[in-house]
N, C-alpha and C positions, 0 to 999 in steps of 0.2 A: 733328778731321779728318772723323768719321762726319756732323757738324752741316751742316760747311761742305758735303760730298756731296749730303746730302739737300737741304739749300735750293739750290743748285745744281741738282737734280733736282726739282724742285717749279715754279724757275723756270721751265728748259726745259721741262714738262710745260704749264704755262700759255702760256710766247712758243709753242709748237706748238700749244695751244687756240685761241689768238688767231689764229696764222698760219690756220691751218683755218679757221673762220670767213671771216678776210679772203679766203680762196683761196677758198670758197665762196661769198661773196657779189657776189666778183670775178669769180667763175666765169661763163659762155655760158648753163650749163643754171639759174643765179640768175637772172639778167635777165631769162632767157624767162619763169622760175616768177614773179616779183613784176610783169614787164609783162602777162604773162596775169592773174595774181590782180588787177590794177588794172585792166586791160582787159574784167574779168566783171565786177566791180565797176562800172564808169560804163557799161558797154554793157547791163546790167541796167537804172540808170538811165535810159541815154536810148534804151532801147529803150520801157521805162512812159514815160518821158514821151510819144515818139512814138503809144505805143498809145494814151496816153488822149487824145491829139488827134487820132485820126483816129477812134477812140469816139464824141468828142465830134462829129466833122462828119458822121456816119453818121447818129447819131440826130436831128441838128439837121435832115439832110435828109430822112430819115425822118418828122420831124415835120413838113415845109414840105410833106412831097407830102399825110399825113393828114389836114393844115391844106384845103389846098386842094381835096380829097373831099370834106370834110363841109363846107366852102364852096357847092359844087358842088350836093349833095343836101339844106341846107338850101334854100337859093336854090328847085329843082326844089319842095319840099313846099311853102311858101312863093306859089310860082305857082301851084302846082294848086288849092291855098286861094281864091286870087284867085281863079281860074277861077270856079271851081263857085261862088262868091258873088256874079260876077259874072252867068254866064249861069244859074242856077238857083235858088240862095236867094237872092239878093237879088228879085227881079220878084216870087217866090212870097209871101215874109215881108212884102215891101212891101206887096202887093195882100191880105194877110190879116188882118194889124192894120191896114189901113186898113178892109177892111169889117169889121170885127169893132166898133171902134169904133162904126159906122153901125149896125149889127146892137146893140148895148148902147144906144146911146140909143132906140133904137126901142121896144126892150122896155122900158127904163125909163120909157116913156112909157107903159104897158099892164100896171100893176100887177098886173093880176088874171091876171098868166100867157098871154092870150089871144095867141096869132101875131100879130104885125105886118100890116097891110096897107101896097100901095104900095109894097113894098120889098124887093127883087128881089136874090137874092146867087147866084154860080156859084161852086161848092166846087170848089176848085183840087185835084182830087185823083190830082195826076199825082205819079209816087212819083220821089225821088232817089236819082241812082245812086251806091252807098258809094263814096269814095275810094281807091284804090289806092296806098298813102305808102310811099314806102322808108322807112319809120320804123327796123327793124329792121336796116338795114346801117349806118344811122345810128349808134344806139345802138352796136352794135358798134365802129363808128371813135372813135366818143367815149369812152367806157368803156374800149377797147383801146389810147388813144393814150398815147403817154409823157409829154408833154407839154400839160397841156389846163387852160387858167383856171377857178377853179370855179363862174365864171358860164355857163362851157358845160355843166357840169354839171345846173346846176338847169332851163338852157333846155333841154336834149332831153327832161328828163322832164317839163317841161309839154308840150311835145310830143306825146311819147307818150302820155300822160295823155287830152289834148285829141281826139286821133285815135279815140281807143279809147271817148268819152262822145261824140266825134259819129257812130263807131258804131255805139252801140246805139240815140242817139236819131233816126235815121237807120229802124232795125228797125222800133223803136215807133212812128216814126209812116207806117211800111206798113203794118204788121198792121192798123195803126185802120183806113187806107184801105181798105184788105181790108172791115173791119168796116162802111163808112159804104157803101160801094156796093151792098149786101145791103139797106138801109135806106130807107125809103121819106124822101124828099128833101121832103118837105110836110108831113111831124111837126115840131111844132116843137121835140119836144125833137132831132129832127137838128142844126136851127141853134143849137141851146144847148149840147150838144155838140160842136160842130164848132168855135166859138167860146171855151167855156169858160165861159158862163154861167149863171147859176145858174137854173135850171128848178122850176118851178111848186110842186113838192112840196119845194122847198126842198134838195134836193141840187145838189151840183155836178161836174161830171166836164167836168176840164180837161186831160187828159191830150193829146190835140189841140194843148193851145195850147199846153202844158207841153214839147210836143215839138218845137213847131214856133219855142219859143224858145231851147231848148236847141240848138238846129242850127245858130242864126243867131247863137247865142254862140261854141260852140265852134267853127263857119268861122269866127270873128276870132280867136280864141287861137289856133289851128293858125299862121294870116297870120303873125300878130304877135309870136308866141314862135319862128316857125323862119325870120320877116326877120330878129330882132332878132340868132337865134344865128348867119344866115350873115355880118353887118354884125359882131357880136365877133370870131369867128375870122380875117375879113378884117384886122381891127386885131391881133390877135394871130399872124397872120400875119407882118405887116411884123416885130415884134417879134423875129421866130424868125428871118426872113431876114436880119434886123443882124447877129443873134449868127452867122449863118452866113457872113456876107460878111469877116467876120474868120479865119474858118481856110480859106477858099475862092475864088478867084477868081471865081468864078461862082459864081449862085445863081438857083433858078427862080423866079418871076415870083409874085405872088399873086395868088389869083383873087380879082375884083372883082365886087363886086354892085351895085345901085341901087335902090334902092323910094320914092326922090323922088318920081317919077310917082304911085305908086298914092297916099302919103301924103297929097300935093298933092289929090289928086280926095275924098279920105274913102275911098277902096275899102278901103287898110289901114288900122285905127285908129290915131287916135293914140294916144303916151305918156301924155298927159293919162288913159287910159281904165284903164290898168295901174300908174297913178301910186303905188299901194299897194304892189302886187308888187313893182314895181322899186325901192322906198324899203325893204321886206323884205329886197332881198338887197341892199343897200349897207348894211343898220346891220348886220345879221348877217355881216359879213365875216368872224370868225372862225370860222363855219361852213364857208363857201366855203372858205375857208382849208387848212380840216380838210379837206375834199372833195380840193379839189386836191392835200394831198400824198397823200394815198390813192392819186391815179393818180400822183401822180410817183415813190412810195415807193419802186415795183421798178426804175424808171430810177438812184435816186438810191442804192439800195441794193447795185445792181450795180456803179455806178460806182466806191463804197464797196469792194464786195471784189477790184475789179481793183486799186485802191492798197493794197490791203492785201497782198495776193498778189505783187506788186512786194516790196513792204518785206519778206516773209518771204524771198523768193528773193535779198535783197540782202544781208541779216541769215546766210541758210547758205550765199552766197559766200564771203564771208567768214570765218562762224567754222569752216569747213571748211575753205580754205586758211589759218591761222593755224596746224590742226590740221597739216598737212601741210608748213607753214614748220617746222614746230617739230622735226617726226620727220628734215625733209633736214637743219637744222644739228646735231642729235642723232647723224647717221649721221655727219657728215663730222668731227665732234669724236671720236667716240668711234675713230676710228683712229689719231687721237692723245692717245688715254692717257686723253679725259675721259669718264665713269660718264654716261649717261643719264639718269640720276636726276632731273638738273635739270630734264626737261621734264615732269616729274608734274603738278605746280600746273598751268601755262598749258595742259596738255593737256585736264586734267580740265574749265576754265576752258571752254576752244574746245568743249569738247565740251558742257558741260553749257551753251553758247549755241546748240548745236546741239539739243538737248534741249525749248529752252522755243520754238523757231522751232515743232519737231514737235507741243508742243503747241498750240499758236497755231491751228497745221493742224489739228486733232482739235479745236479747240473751235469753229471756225469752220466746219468740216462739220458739226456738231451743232446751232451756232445754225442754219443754212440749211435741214435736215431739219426742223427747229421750224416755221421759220416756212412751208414749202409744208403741212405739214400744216392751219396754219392758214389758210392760202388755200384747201386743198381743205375745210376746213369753215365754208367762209365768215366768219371770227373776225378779230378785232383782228391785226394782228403782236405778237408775246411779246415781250416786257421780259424784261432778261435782267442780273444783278447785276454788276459791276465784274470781278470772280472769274469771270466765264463770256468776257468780252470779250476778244478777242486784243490788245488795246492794252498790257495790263500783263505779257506775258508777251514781245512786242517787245519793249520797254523793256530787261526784265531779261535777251532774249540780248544787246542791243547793253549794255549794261551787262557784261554775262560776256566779252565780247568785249575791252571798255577794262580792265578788270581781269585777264586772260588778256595782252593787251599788258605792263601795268606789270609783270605778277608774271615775265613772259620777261626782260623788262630786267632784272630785280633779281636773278634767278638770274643771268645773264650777268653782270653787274656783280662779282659771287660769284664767279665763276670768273676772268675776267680779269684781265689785270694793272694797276695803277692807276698 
């Protein structure tokens, strides 16, 4: 009779664990708790997905307005080159090697050192005035863009390079003028100097000519290295406005340039004249390569920790409401007769996916302290081993999480009635 009492009482202890449950999860305040916990769950989702597309059109048009600047102040450097080759080194370089040539056969004609007669030269010794380039806001756009091919790369620094050697040769041949107007104009070692010829006692000082060719190189590289870079980014332009005309209905315009004209005259060199350079940076692509994610790193590495930052916030949604399912069927069983106990495992479970989200957080504030350091000393980005990377400690909450699930079923299974 005591047997038949207890199983009898063991029943009724379970049909009231069960009722409990079912009343609980039939309950107002259930529906709200599992539509809220499924509600932070996809609103988590498609809150990350909405943020990273509008990330994404922020920086595409961020990069269409940067595109279109250094469009802008390539084009401007580009022109001033022209200019000043036009209305100054070209007339001067032309009219110098051409009498210099006249001035070298003359002398060659007069072994013995002696002056020329009959042959009359006017030393062109009107100085040019340096260039004024926005080189440097350039550089800044380029260098600071998120987005940049790493053939803009290598053109701003012939650029800058070019500017900076025409200069000083620019300097060098004022000072000489300086020097040649102190000079008496009917020594012939003026004309042999001024020329670059070689003078009687067998030396030669071509510094003159030295400079005067250096000027009329570097006004072509300036041209021709900052058409070339406004003519890419105009093409890499378009490229960026595709990608943008996809998350945007509008999109701003790109700015156009043209150097048909000068090309067409010889004012700008042609390709033919850079045919080395430009075959340098098409076999070296993996160079450029390397250049350009160096500026896309911090775009692509940002992008990186906002899905990561998603997945962790979606990861302790979750295994913090799992925590919290666990303790509300815990309270409403145990008013009918059933021991707590059962939610040990899947607590401990939720919790220690709670655990490895926290870590995930502290190791991904550590990797990012690394690598600003390594930007403030100018170094590579840090390599960082499997064990340091939040990827394997996601894994194992959403893992703590499915095994936190199984192990609540199989306690309940335990308890209930079959």
């Amino acid at each position: 009779m005591s047997t038949i009492s207890a199983c009898c009482a063991k029943a009724a202890t379970e049909i009231g664990a069960w009722g409990a449950i079912s009343q609980t999860l039939n309950s107002s305040f259930a529906s709200a708790f599992v539509s809220a916990l499924a509600g932070a769950a996809f609103g988590v989702w498609g809150a990350q997905k909405l943020s990273e597309r509008s990330a994404r059109r922020r920086e595409l048009l961020e990069a269409m307005r940067q595109t279109n600047a250094i469009v802008v102040l390539a084009a401007t450097i580009a022109n001033q080159a022209l200019a000043v080759k036009r209305q100054q080194v070209g007339p001067l370089a032309d009219k110098f090697f051409a009498d210099r040539k006249v001035a070298e056969n003359a002398f060659a004609a007069r072994p013995t050192g002696a002056p020329p007669t009959g042959v009359h030269f006017v030393a062109e010794l009107t100085k040019i005035t340096p260039l004024t380039l926005p080189t440097d806001a350039l550089k800044n756009l380029v260098f600071g863009s998120q987005r940049m091919p790493g053939q803009a790369l290598a053109l701003i620094s012939m650029v800058d390079q070019s500017a900076n050697e025409l200069g000083n040769a620019i300097s060098v041949r004022s000072e000489l003028i300086d020097n040649f107007k102190i000079r008496n104009p009917t020594d012939p070692t003026f004309i042999q100097d001024y020329f670059g010829l070689k003078r009687a006692d067998g030396h030669t000082d071509a510094m003159y000519h030295d400079a005067m060719d250096a000027i009329v190189q570097y006004t072509n590289d300036i041209a021709f290295f900052a058409a070339e870079l406004a003519e890419a980014l105009q093409a890499h332009g378009r490229l960026v406005r595709n990608d943008l005309k996809k998350l945007a209905p509008t999109a701003p315009d790109v700015n156009t340039v043209d150097f048909a004209g000068p090309r067409a005259s010889g004012l700008l060199p042609p390709r033919s004249d850079y045919a080395a350079w430009l075959s340098g940076i098409q076999s070296k692509g993996h160079s450029t390569e390397k250049s350009m994610s160096k500026v896309d790193w911090k775009d692509h590495q940002r992008r990186a920790n906002e899905l990561s930052d998603g997945i962790r916030r979606y990861l302790l949604a979750i295994n913090a409401g799992g925590i919290a399912v666990m303790f509300a069927l815990a309270g409403a069983m145990l008013e009918n007769g059933v021991p707590p106990r059962w939610v040990i495992v899947p607590s401990l479970l939720f919790a220690s996916g709670v655990l490895f989200v926290g870590v995930s957080m502290f190791l991904a504030r550590t990797r990012e302290i690394s690598r600003e350091e390594a930007a403030r000393s100018e170094e590579q980005p840090p390599s960082f081993s499997k064990f340091m990377k939040s990827s394997p400690y996601n894994k194992a909450s959403l893992a703590a999480f499915l095994a936190a699930v199984v192990a609540g079923l199989r306690e309940l299974s335990g308890i209930l009635p079959t």
